[in-house]
Every structure is written in C-alpha cells, then in structure tokens.
C-alpha positions as CSV (number, residue, x, y, z in Angstrom):
1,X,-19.3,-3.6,-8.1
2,X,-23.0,-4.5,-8.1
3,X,-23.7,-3.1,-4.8
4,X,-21.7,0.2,-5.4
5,X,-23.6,0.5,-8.8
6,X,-27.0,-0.1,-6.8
7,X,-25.9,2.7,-4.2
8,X,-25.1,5.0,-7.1
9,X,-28.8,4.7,-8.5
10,X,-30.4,5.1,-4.7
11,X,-28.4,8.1,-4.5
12,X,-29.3,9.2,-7.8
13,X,-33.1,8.9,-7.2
14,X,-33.2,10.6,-4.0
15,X,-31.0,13.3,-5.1
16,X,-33.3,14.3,-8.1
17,X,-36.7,13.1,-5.8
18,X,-34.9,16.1,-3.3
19,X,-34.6,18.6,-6.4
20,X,-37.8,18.2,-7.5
21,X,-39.6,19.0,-4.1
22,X,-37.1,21.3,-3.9
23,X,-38.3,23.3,-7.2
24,X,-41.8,23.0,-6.5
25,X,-41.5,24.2,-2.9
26,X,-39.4,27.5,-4.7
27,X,-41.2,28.1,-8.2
28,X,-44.5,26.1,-7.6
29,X,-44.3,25.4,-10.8
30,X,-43.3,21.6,-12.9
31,X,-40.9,23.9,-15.4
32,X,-39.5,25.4,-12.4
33,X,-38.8,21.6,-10.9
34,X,-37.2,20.5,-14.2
35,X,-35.0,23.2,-14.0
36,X,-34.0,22.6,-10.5
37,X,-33.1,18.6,-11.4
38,X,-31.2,19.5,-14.4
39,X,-29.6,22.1,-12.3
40,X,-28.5,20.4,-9.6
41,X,-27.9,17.3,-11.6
42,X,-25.2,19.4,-13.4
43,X,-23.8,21.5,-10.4
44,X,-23.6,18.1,-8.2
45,X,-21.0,17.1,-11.2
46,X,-19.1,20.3,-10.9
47,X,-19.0,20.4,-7.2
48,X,-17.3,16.6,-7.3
49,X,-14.5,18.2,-9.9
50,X,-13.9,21.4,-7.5
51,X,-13.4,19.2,-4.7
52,X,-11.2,16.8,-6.2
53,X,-9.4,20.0,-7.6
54,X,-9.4,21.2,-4.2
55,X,-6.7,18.0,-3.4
56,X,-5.1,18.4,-6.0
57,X,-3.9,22.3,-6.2
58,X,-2.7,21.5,-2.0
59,X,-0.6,18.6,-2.8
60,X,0.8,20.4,-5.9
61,X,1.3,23.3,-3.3
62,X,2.6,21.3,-0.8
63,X,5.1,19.0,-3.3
64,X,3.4,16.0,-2.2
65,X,3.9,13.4,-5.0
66,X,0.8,12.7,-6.7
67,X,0.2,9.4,-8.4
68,X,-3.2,9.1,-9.4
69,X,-6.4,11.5,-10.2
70,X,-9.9,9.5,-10.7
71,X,-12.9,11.8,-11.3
72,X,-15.7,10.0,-12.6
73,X,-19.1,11.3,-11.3
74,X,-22.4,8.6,-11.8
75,X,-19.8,5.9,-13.1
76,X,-19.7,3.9,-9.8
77,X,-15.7,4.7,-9.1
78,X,-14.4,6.2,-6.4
79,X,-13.2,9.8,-7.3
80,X,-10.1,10.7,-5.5
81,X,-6.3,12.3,-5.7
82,X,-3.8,9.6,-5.2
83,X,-0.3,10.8,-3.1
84,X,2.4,8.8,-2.3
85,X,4.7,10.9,0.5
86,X,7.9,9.5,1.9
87,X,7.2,8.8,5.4
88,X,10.5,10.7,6.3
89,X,8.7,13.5,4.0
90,X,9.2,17.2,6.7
91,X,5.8,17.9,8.4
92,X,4.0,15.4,6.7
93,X,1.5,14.9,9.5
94,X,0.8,18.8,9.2
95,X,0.7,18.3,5.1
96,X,-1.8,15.2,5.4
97,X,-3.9,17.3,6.9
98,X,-3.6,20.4,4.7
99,X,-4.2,17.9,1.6
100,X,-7.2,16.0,3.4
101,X,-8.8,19.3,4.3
102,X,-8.0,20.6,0.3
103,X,-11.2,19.4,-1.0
104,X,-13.9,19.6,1.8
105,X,-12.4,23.5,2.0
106,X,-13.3,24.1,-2.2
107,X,-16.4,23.1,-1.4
108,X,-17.3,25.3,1.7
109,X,-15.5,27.6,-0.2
110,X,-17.7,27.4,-3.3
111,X,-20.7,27.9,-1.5
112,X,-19.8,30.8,0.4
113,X,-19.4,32.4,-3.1
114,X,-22.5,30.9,-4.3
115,X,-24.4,32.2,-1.0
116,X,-23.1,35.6,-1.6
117,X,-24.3,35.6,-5.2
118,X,-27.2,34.6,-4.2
119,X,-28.0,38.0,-2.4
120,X,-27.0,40.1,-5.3
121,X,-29.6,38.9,-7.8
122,X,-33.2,39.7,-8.5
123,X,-34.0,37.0,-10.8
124,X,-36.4,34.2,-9.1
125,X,-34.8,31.1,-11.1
126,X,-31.1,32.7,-10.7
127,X,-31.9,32.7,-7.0
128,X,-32.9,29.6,-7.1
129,X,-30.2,28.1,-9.0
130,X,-27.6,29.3,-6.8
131,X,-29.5,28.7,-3.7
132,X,-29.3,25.2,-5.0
133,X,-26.1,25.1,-6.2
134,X,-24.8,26.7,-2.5
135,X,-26.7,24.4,-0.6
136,X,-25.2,21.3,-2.4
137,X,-21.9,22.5,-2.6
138,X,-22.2,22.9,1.7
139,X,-23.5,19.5,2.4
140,X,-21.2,17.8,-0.2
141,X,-18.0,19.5,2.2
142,X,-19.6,19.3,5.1
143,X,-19.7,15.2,4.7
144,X,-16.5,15.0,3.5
145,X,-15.5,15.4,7.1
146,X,-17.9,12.7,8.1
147,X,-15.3,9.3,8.9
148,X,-16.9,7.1,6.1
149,X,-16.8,2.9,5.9
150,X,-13.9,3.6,3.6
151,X,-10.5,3.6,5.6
152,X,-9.4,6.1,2.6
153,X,-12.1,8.5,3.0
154,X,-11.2,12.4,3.6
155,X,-12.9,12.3,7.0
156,X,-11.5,9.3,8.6
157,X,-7.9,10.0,6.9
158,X,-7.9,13.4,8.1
159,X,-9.0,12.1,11.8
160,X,-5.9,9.8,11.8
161,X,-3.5,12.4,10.8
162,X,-5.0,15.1,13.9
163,X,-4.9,12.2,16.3
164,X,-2.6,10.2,16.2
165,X,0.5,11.2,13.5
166,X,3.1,9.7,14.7
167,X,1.1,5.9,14.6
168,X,-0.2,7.1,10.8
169,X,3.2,7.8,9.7
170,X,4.4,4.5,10.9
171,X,1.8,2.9,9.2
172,X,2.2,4.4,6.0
173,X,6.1,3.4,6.0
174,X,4.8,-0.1,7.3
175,X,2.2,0.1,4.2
176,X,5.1,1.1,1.9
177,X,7.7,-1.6,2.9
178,X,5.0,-4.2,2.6
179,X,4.8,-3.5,-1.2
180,X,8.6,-3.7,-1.5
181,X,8.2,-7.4,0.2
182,X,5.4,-8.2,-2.4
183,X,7.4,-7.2,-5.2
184,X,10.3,-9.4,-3.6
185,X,8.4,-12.3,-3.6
186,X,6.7,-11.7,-7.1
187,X,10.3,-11.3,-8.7
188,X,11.2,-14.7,-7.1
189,X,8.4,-16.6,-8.4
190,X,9.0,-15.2,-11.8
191,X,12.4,-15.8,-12.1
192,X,11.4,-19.6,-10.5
193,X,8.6,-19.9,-13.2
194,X,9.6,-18.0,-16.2
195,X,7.7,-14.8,-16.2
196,X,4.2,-17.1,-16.2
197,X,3.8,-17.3,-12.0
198,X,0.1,-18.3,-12.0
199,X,-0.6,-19.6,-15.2
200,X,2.2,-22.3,-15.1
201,X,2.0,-22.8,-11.6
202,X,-1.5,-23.5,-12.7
203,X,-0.9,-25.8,-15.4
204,X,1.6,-27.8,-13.8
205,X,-1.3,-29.7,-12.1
206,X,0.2,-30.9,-8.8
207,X,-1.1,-29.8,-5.4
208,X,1.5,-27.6,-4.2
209,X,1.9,-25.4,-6.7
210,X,-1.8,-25.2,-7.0
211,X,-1.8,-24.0,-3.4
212,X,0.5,-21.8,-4.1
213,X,-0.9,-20.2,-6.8
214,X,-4.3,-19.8,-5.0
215,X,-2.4,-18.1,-1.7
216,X,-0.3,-15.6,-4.4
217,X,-3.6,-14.6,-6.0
218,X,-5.4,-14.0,-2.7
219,X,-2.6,-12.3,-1.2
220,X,-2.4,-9.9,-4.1
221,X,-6.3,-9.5,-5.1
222,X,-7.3,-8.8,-1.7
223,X,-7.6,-6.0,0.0
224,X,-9.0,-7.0,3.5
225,X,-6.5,-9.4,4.6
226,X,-6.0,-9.9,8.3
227,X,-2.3,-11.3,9.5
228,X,-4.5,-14.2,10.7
229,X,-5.2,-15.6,7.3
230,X,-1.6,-14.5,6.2
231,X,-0.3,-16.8,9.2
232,X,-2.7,-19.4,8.3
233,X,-2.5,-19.6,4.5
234,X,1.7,-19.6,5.5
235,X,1.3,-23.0,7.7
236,X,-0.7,-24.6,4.9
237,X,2.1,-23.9,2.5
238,X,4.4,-25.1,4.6
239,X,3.1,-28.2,5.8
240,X,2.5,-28.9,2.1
241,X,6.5,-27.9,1.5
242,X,7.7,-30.5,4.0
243,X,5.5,-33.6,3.3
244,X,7.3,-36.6,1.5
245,X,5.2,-36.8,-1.9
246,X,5.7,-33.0,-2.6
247,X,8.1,-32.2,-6.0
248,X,11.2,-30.7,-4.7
249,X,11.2,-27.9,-7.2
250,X,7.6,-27.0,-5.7
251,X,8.6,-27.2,-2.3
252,X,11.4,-24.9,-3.5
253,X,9.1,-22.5,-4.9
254,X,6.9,-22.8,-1.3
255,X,10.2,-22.1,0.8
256,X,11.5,-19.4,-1.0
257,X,8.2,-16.8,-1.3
258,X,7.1,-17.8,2.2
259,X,11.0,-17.4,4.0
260,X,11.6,-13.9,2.0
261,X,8.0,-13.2,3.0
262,X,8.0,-13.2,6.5
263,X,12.2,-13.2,6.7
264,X,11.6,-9.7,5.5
265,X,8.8,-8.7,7.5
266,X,11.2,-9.8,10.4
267,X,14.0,-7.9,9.9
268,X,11.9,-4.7,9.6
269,X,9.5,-5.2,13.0
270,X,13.1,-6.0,14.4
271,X,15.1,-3.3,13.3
272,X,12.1,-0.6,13.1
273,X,10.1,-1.6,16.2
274,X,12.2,-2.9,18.1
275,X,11.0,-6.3,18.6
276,X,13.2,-9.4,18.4
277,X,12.4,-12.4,16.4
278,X,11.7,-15.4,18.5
279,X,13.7,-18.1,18.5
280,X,10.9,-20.6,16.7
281,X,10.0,-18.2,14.0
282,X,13.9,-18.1,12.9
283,X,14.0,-21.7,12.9
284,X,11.3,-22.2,10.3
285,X,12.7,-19.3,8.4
286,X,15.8,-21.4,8.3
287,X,13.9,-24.4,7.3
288,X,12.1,-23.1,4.6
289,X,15.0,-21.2,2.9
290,X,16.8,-24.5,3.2
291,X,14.2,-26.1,1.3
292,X,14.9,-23.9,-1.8
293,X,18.5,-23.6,-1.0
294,X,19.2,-27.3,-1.4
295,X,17.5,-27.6,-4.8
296,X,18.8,-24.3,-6.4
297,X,22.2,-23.1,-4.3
298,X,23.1,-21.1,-7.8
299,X,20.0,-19.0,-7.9
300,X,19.7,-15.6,-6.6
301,X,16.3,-16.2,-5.3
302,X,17.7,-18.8,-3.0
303,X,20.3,-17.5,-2.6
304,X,18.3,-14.1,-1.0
305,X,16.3,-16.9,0.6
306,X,18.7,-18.3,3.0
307,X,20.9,-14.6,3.6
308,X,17.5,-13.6,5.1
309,X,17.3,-16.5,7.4
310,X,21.0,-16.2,8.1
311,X,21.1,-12.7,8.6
312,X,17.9,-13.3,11.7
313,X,20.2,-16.3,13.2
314,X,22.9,-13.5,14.1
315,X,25.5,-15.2,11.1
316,X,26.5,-12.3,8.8
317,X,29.3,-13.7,7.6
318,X,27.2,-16.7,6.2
319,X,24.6,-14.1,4.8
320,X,27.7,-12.2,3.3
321,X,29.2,-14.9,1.5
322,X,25.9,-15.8,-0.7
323,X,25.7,-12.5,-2.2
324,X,29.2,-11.9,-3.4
325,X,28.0,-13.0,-6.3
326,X,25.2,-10.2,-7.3
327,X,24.8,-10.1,-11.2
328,X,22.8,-6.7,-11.8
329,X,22.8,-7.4,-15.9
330,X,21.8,-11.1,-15.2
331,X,20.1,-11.4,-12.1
332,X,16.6,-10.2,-11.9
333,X,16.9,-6.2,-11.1
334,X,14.4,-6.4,-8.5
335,X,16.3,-9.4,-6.7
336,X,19.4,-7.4,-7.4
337,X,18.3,-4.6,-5.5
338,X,17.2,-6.7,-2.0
339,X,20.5,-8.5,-2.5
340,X,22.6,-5.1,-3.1
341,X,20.9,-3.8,0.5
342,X,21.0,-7.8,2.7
343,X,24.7,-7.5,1.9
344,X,25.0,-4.2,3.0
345,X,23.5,-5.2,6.5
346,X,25.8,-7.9,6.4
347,X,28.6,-6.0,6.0
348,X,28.6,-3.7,8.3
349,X,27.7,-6.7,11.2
350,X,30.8,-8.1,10.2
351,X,32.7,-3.9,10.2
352,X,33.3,-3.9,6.5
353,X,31.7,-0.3,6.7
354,X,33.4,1.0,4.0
355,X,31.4,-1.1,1.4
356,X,28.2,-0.6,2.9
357,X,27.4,3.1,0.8
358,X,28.5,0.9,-2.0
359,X,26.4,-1.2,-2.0
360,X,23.5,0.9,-1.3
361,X,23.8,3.0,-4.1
362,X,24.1,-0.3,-6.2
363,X,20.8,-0.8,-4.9
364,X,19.2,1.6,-6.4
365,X,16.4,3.6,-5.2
366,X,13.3,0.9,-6.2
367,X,13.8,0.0,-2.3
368,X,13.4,3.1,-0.2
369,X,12.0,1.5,3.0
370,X,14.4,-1.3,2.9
371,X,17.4,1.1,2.4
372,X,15.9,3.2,5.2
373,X,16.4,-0.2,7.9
374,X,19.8,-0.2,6.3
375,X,20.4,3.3,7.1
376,X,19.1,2.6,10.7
377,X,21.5,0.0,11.3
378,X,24.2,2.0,10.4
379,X,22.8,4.7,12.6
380,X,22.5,2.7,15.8
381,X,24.8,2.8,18.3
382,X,26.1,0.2,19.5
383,X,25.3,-1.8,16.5
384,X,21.7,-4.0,17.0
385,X,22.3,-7.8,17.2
386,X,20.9,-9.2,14.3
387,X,17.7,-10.1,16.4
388,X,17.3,-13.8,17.2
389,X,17.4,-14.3,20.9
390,X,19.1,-17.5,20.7
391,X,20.8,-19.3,18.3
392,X,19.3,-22.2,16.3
393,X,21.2,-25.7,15.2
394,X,23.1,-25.9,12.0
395,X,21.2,-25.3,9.0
C-alpha cells in the first residue's frame, strides 16, 4: 500500500508540474497556469469515471454479470468494473473483448468530442481548457491499451482474449473451480473447528495445527502463489500429519483440507484436461483421507475426504456408500453441496443414471464448475475410468 500511495503522489506531481508548463506555454500568464492545474486536476477525475463508465454500460449491454464497481481517483485503489461470466457464457471471448475495449473507447471517444469543441470556440481559456481536457482524455485511452504489470489491466486482459481465447476461457473456468475447492476446504475446517478455523487452530498451541493455520492464511491472503509453494507447503503438512507425536485430531484436520484440496484439483485436470492421476499422487490422497477417516468415520468432511480419494482409485461403489448419508439441514450446506455432486459421479460409474439429475439439483447451484465435470462425465462416451492408472493397496 505504501508504494502504490508513493506512485499516486509521483504521478500527482508530474501531472500538475505538466499542467503548469502546459498553461504557461498557452496563456503565458501564472493565472492562466492555475487555471490549467485546477482544470486538468478536475477533468483527469472525470475522464477516470467516463472510462470506468465506459465498462460498465458494455457489460450491462452485453449481460455480463457484474460484481464489483471501484472508482476512487487520488485514493491509491485500483478503479475498475468487476464481471464474473460463466466460462460456458456464448461468445465470451468476442464479449471480453467488447467489455475490455468499453472504457479505453469512452475515452478516445471523449476526446474526439472535446477536439471538435475545441474548433468551434473563440475564447483563449475555453480553448485551452478543452485542448487540455482532449489531450488528457487521449493519452489516458491510449494507455489503457498499454499491457500493464497488472495481470488485470485492460491492455494485457484484452491481449489475452485477441490471442489466445480459447487458453483464457480455460483459465478463467480453471480460476473459478479453484474458488469452489477453497470454499470446500474452508467449510471443512469450520465444521472441524467450530466456526473459529484460525483463531482456535491458533490457540490450541501445538505444532501442527499451527502449521496449519499459517499454510490456510497464506493460501488465502496471497495472491502470487506459484503451485511450487502449494506442493511444498502440502509435503510439510503432511510429513507433520504422519509423524508419531502429532494429535490425531490435528493430523485429522491436516488430511482432510490437504486430500479434498488436491483430491479435487485431481478430479478436474482428469476429467477437464484430460490428464490421468498418477498412481503415487492417489496413494497419498488415499493416505491422507485415511488419516481423517479413521478418527472421524461419522463426519461429512471425512466422509467427502475419503469418497475423493476413492472416487481417483477407480472404486465408486466405495465412494457411493459414504455419502448415502447426506444431511442438507444438518450437514454443513457447502459440504452438502460437494457431497450432493461426488455421489453423483459415483453413481453414474456404478450405472445408477437415473439418480444422477437428482442429485445434481440437490446440489444446488453454489458449485457450477464442479457440476459442469459432472455434466462432462455424463457426456462422455464411453464413460472415462475414474483416472488412476493403476490400482493402489487396500486403504
């Protein structure tokens, strides 16, 4: 925050430093320069609206669901439109770009106007005011299309989209199904801790859960977080999970977040890229939701836990028979919901289709990208194995 604060100011100072040659280049004159900062001070403001205006009037246009407007000029924040699309959403790639280009275009669009204006009047400081005004308003579009540091700015967004759609639209669903996993894993460690994850986890005082609490806080606070550190924050946990001194309702807590973490990350790369699970990675899938399975059988957490890991080790019928017993007024709803859909993958492995749209509307709609690899499965012919290469020992 202190260097984005710090940028603000430079930006500030060379933007009125600019005005201020600017007017006494124009009037020659100091009243005539104190005009122009206080002009372009306050058109600089109204450009920022226009353009974030500009996103917003093409996603209202184009019906893509908006979820957040921030316009906050000189505070520091990032100013922006907020949409959330389905990545099944018709001609999205096509709408990206319409939306990306939205604001940039208000601009360009602004100063055309402004330009033209400029023409038509006779008044020195009127000229010069919308001279100013049109020249801002130009620049100010004509960066927007620049591909900033940000990965979320209009420049390097709308490059993705043009070039390669199909790899953006992937990533966005990818994005989308990640947050579905997070929420997962969230709802297990507040139904294990009581609706207190971090600060009891916290308080409890032993090492485990510490480390638990640490990796949940990193993996939620950050937003630069390479699969690297994910992998190796994962082994840490689990060494810690398996070790003879550890609590058995931490190492519970350890197995179920980190087997329902990657156990779900599994069956989407298997069912939506196409890439089997190896044979090693199911095995400490297995282990972990074993870990939690053995210490709470009864609970839906575990429960989800060890469908996951029987679901990858090609046993639906296993996976099955742990969720017949889904509690939607009991049960955490957000459990309820992962459960509602595992089932339904396991039911139509085993050819009980005619429960499987049962179960899916039971679901809910909280879980669109996890019903969409359920409605993938179903779509597949012949039916996908359920994506272990080999099968593992008894677990």
């Amino acid at each position: 925050m202190i260097s984005r604060h710090r940028r603000l100011v430079a930006a500030s100072l060379l933007l009125v430093s600019e005005a201020v040659v600017f007017g006494l280049l124009v009037t020659e004159s100091v009243t005539g320069a104190i005009a122009a900062v206080g002009i372009t001070c306050v058109s600089l403001w109204v450009h920022i609206v226009l353009h974030e205006c500009g996103h917003l009037v093409v996603a209202k246009l184009l019906r893509l669901p908006v979820v957040a407007v921030r316009i906050a000029p000189f505070s520091g924040w990032r100013n922006e439109v907020s949409v959330r699309p389905a990545p099944s959403t018709t001609a999205l790639p096509s709408r990206m770009v319409l939306f990306y280009l939205g604001g940039p275009l208000a601009n360009l669009c602004t100063a055309t106007v402004l330009g033209a204006a400029t023409a038509l009047t006779s008044n020195p400081m009127a000229r010069l005011a919308l001279l100013g005004t049109a020249i801002l308003a130009a620049l100010l579009g004509l960066a927007s299309f620049i591909p900033g540091i940000s990965p979320r700015s209009d420049g390097r967004s709308l490059l993705r989209w043009l070039v390669a759609p199909t790899a953006t639209r992937a990533a966005l669903q990818a994005a989308y199904y990640r947050e579905e996993v997070s929420r997962t894993v969230w709802a297990i460690v507040r139904e294990e801790l009581e609706d207190d994850p971090l600060g009891h986890l916290v308080r409890a005082g032993d090492d485990p859960r510490l480390a638990l609490a640490a990796v949940l806080r990193r993996w939620s606070t950050e937003h630069v977080y390479s699969a690297a550190d994910l992998v190796a924050d994962a082994e840490r946990l689990a060494a810690l999970a398996r070790a003879e001194g550890t609590d058995p309702s931490a190492a519970a807590a350890i197995g179920q977040v980190l087997s329902v973490q990657f156990g779900m990350w599994y069956l989407y790369v298997a069912v939506v890229d196409g890439s089997p699970v190896e044979h090693r990675e199911v095995v400490e899938i297995s282990e972990l939701a074993q870990l939690a399975f053995d210490v709470q059988p009864h609970v839906l957490s575990a429960r989800v836990a060890m469908s996951l890991a029987h679901l990858l080790n090609q046993r639906p019928d296993e996976a099955r028979s742990l969720l017949l017993d889904i509690r939607p007024g009991v049960d955490p709803p957000e459990l309820c919901g992962v459960a509602f859909l595992l089932r339904a993958i396991a039911e139509w492995h085993v050819g009980n289709r005619a429960d499987v749209e049962t179960l899916v509307r039971a679901a809910g709609g909280d879980y669109q990208q996890l019903t969409q690899v359920v409605a993938m499965i179903r779509a597949a012919d012949p039916v996908p194995p359920l994506f272990a290469p080999a099968p593992t020992a008894d677990i």
